[in-house]
C-alpha positions as CSV (number, residue, x, y, z in Angstrom):
1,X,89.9,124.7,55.6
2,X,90.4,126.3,59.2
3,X,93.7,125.8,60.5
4,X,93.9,124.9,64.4
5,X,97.4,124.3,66.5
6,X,97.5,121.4,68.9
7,X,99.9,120.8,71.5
8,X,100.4,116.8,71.8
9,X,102.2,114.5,73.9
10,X,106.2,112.9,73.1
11,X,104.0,109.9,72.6
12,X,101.3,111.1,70.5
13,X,104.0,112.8,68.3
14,X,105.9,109.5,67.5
15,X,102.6,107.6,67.1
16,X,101.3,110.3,64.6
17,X,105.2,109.5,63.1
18,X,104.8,105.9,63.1
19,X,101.6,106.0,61.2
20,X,103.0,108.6,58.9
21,X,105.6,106.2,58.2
22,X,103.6,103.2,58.1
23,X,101.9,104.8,54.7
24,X,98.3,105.3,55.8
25,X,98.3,108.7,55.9
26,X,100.1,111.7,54.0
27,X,100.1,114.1,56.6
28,X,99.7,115.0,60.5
29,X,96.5,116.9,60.0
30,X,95.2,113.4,57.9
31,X,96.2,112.0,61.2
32,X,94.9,113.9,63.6
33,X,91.4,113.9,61.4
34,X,91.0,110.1,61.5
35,X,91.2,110.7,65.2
36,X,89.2,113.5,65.6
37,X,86.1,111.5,63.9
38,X,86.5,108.3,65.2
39,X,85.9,110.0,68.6
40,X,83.3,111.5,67.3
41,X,82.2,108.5,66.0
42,X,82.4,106.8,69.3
43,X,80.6,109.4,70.9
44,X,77.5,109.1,68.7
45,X,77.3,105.2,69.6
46,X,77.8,106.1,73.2
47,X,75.0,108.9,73.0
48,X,72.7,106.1,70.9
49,X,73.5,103.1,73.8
50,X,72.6,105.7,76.7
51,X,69.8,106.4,75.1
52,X,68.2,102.6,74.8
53,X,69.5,102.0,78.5
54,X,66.9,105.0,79.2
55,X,64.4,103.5,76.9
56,X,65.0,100.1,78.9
57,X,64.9,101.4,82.2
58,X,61.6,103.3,81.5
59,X,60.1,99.5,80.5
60,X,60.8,97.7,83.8
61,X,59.9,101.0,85.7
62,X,56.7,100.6,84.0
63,X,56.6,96.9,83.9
64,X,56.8,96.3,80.4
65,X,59.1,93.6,80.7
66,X,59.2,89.8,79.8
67,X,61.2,86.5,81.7
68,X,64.5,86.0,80.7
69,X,63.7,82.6,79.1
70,X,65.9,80.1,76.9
71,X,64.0,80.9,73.9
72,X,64.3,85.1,74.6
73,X,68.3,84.4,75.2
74,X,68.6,82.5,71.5
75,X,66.9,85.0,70.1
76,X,68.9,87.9,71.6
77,X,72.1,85.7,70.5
78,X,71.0,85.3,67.2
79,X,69.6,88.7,66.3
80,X,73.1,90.0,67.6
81,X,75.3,87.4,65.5
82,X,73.2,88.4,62.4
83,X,74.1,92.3,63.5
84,X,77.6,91.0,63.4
85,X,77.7,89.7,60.3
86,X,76.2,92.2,58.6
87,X,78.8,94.6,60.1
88,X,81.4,92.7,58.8
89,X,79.7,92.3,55.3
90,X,79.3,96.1,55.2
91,X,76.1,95.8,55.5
92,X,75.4,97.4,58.9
């Protein structure tokens, strides 16, 4: 495995300590990784949003839309509470 020296902040070096010491981790490189890919992680879902807020605004630019209605609102809850769930089941 590559090795690569960072240079972090007084406060990132006792947070890195604190978990350290907390037991999650047995090391500073275990650390830094978790952080490393939950950016990247956060990144992708960014990347994934942006692109169905494009896909969205193509639809009203083209009309393609429908009313905002009771009924579409339930469903958007519901389909979204399901997602939810399913998350925290480990399903999703």
């Amino acid at each position: 495995m590559p090795t690569m020296n960072v240079s972090l902040t007084d406060d990132l070096e006792r947070f890195v300590a604190e978990e350290l010491a907390e037991g999650g981790y047995n090391s500073q490189s275990e650390v830094v990784r978790e952080g490393l890919r939950l950016l990247r992680s956060r990144k992708e879902k960014l990347r994934r949003l942006r692109t169905e807020l494009d896909r969205g605004l193509e639809a009203v630019e083209q009309g393609r839309t429908e009313p905002l209605t009771h009924e579409l609102l339930v469903d958007i809850a519901d389909r979204a509470s399901r997602r939810a769930n399913a998350r925290k089941s480990g399903k999703g």
